[in-house]
N, C-alpha and C positions, 0 to 999 in steps of 0.2 A: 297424337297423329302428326302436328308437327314435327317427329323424331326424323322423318322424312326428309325436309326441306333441311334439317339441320345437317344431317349425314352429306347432303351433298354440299351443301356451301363449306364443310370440313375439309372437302375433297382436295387433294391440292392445286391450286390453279384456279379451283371452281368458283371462286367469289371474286379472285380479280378478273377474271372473263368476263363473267356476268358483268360488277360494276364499270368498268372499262368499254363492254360494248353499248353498254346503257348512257354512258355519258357518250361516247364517239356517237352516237346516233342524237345526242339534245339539236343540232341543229337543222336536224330533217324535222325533230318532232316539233320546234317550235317556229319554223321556215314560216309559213303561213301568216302567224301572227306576230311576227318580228316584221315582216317584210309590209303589212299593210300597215304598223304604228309610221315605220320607218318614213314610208311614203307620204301616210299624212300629215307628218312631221316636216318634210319638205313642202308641204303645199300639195301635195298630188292629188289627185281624186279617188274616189271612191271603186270606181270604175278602173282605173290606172294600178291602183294598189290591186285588186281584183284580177285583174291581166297579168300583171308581174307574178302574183302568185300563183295563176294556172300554166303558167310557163314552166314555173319551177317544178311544179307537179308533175306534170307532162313529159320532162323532161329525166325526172327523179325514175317515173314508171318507166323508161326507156331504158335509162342509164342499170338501171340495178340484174337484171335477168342479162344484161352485156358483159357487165363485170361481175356478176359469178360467173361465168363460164372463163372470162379469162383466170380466173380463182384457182376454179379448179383445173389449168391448165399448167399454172405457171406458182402456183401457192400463194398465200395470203400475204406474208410482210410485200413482194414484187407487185401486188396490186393493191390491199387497202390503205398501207399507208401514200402511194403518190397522189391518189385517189382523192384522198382526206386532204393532203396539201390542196393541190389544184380548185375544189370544190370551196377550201375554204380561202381562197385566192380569189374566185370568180366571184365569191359574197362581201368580199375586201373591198377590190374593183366599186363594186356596186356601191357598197358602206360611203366610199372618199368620194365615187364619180356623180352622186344621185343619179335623182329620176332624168337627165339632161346630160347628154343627148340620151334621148329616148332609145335608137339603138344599140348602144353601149349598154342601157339598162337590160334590154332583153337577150343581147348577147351572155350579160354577165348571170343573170338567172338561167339560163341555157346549159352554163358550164355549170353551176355550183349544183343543179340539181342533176345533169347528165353523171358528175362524176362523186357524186354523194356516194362513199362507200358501203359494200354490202356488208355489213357488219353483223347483217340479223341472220343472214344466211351461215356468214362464215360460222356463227356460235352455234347455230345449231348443227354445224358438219364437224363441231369441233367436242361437241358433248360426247360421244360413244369415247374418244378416246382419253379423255378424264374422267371418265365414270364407269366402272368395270362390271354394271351389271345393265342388263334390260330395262327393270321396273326402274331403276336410278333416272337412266335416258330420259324414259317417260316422265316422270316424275319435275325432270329437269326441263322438259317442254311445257309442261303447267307453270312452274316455277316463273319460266319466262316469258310465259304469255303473263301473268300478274305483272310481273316486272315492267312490263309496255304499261298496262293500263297506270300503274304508276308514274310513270315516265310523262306520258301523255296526258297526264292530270299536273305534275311537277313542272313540267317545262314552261306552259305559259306562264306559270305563277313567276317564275326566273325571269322571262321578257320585263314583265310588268314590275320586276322589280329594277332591273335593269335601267330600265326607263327612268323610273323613279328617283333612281340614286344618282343617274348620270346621264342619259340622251337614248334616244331610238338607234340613232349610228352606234354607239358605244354597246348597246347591246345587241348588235347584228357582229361586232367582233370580237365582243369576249365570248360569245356562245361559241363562235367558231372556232378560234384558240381551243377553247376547251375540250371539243367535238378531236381536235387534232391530236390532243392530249389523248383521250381515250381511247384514239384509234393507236396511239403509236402505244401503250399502255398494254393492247392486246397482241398489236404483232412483235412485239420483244418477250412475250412470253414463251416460254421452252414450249407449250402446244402445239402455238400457232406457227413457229417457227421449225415444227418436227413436221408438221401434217404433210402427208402430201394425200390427193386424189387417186384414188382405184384407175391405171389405166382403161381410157375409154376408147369407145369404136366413133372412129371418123363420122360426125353426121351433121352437114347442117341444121336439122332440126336441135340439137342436143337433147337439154331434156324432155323439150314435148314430142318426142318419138313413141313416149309413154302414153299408152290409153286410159290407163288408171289416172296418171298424172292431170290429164287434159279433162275427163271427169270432173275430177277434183276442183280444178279450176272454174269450169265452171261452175258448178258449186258456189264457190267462193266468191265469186263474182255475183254472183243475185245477193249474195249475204252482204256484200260490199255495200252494193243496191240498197238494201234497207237501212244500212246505217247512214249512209249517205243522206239519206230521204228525211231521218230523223231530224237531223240538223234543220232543214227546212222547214219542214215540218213543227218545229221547236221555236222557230224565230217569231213563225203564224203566231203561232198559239201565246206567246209572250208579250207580242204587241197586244194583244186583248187583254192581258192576266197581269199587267206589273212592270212588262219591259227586259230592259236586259238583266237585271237581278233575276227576275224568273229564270229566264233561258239559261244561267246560269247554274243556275239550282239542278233545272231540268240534266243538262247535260253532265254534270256533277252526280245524280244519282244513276245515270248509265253508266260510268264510272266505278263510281261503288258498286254497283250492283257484278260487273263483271271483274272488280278485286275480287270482294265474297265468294262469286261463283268459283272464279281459278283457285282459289286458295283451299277450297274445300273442296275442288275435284282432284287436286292435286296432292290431296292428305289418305288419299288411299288407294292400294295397287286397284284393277278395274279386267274382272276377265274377259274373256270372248271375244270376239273380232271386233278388232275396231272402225270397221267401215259398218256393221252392225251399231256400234254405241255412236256413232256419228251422226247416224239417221235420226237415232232417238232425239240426239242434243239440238237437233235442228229442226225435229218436228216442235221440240218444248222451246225455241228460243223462237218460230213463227206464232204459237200459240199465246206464248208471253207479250209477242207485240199487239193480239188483236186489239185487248183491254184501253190500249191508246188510242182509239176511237170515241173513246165514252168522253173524253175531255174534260175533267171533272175540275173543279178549282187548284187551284195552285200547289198546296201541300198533298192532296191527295194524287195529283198527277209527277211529283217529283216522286211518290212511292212505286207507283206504276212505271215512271222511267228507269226506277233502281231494279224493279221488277220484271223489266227488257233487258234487263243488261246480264241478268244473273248468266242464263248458256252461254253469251260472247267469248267469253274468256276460256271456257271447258269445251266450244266448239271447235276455238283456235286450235288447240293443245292440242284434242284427237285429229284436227287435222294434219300436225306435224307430224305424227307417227305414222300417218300416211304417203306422206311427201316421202318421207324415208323409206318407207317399202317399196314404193312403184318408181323413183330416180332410179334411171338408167345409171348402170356403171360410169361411177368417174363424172357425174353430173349433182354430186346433191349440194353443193353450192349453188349451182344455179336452177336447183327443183326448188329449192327456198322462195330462192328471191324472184322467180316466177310468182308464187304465193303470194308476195309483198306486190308487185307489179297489178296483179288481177285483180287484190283487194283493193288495193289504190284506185286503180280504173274504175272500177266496180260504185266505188265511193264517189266519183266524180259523175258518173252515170247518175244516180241516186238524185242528187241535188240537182241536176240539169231538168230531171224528167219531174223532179217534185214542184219544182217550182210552176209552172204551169198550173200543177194538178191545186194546188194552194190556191192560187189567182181564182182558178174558176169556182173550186167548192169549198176552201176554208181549210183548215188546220185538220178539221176529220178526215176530209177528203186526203190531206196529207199525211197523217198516219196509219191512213188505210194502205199505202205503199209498202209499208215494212212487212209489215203479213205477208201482203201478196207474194215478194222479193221472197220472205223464208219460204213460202211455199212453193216456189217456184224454185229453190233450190233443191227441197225434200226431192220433190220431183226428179229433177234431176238425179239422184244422189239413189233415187228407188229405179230407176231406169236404165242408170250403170252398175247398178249392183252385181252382176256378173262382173262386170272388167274389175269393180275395185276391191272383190273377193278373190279376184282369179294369181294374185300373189301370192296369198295368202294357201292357195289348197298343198298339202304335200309339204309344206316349208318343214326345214330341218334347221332347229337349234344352231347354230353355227357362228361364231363369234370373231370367227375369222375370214369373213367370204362376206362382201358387201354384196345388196342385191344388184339383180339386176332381174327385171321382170319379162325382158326379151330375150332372156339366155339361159338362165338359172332358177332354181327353186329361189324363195323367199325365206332369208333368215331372220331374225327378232329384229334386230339393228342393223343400218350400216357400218359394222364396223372394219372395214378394211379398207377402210379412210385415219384410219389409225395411223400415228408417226411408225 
């Protein structure tokens, strides 16, 4: 079944894309916890580190659905690599100037998260044209939703070793070097440098003109919600159970648990509609969280959290091939990174709203959240089923005709985003 993931990392291009955008992206995925060692390393607080890094965040979910659209205006090397520079400029800045002046600092997480490159988006508007079949595409959306939860488990182990071997500053700027590297890694590649976007129609909205798309998002936002909440949720329940080893553990088998999943939804073609197989993944990954209510001891609850994590990764995935049906012409760079924006938000939601719900009723109380959230997604997701089938009815095979779900039938892929 692996013959699958093999065939396309063979592909030409296909594995330096991947590995390239996975490193250009290590210093969003480890922004977070680079920037709070960083801080209390100077002396900052707890609270100060905290702030700096919802700046960053805030600033990241703005910046990314901005520049895909200038992406797909103007192509990818004209935008991710300045992007990359300046972002890892403003975390420079920050690295030499600390936490003092205090404005300087929030300026400079401002910039570095405003102009953090869309790397995630650009790879996924870049797969149709390195992959010359359908099931490949798809296949290559699993692939790279595993690849994140990788990333995302890899990265802070890098901070902390960073630290280890040299300083909290030192590894706030070799992450970003490196981040720089990988972005410049993907836009000197003959793909990134062929693409251009399917001419689009003038719209300030861009791609949420899409009703399927905005669906979608929301969607993705209550799922954001739950993960979000786990975190919180996770911290409750560890203070009681062992501390930060626990929590550790905890968040380590949501991890695992949405490697496994991706890796084995991703080892085989999947027929029928996929706003149909979406539903299902979301009802089983709401269902998967109730079980974390029971709060059971320590090793039994890190099964349970690998056991929430399993749909994460095969929920992501079908929703990429979604993105890709219902972007408006000339926008699936910025239908992506809309995606990445919502979950982001979503997540930030999650842990704001949890933390209360902990204070008053305890750790159950806060992983009652994650349910709620997937169900509140399903919901969603049963309530636009019309808009996010209505691509899909009539589509015609077509390998050369990007969609466009306000103009045209719906082909398999976007692929007229092709060099």
């Amino acid at each position: 079944m692996a013959a699958g993931y093999l065939e396309i990392l063979r592909a030409r291009h296909a594995a330096r894309l991947l590995v390239g955008t996975l490193v250009g992206r290590l210093p969003n995925a480890t922004a977070a916890i680079a920037v709070v060692l960083f801080v209390r390393a100077e002396g900052g607080t707890y609270s100060l580190a905290g702030a700096l890094a919802a700046v960053y965040g805030v600033a990241n979910a703005v910046g990314q659905p901005l520049l895909g659209r200038l992406v797909d205006l103007h192509g990818q090397p004209r935008v991710q690599l300045p992007a990359a520079l300046v972002s890892a400029l403003g975390m420079g800045v920050f690295a030499f100037a600390g936490t003092e002046p205090l404005p300087l600092a929030h300026v400079s997480m401002v910039v570095a998260g405003l102009f953090t490159p869309p790397l995630e988006g650009g790879l996924r508007a870049l797969w149709p044209s390195v992959l010359g079949r359908e099931e490949q595409v798809h296949t290559a959306y699993a692939m790279d939703a595993v690849a994140q939860e990788v990333m995302f488990t890899v990265g802070p182990l890098l901070v902390t070793l960073c630290v280890a071997l040299w300083s909290a500053q030192a590894a706030l700027l070799v992450l970003n070097v490196i981040g720089v590297l990988g972005a410049l890694s993907v836009v000197v590649s003959p793909p990134s440098r062929a693409w251009r976007s399917a001419p689009r129609e003038a719209h300030w909205l861009g791609a949420l003109r899409s009703a399927g798309l905005l669906a979608l998002l929301a969607a993705f936002l209550c799922i954001g919600v739950a993960l979000g909440s786990i975190t919180v949720a996770a911290v409750s329940y560890a203070d009681d159970h062992g501390g930060d080893a626990v929590y550790g553990w905890l968040m380590a088998g949501i991890g695992l648990g949405a490697l496994v999943g991706g890796t084995v939804y991703g080892m085989r073609q999947w027929g029928g509609a996929p706003e149909r197989r979406l539903r299902g993944l979301v009802a089983l990954l709401a269902v998967c969280y109730l079980p974390l209510t029971l709060v059971p001891g320590p090793v039994a609850m890190t099964a349970l959290t690998t056991l929430a994590g399993v749909f994460l990764a095969p929920c992501i995935a079908c929703a990429f091939v979604l993105v890709d049906r219902h972007a408006p012409k000339g926008t699936v760079t910025e239908a992506f990174s809309w995606l990445v924006t919502t979950f982001t938000v979503g997540a930030s939601v999650g842990t704001g709203l949890t933390g209360p719900v902990v204070e008053r009723g305890g750790a159950v109380w806060g992983f009652a959240v994650p349910s709620a959230a997937g169900a509140a997604a399903l919901v969603v997701l049963l309530a636009t089923g019309r808009v996010l089938a209505a691509a899909g009815r009539g589509a015609v095979v077509a390998v050369s005709s990007e969609n466009d779900p306000n103009r045209a039938v719906e082909p398999r892929f976007s692929s007229e985003d092709r060099a």
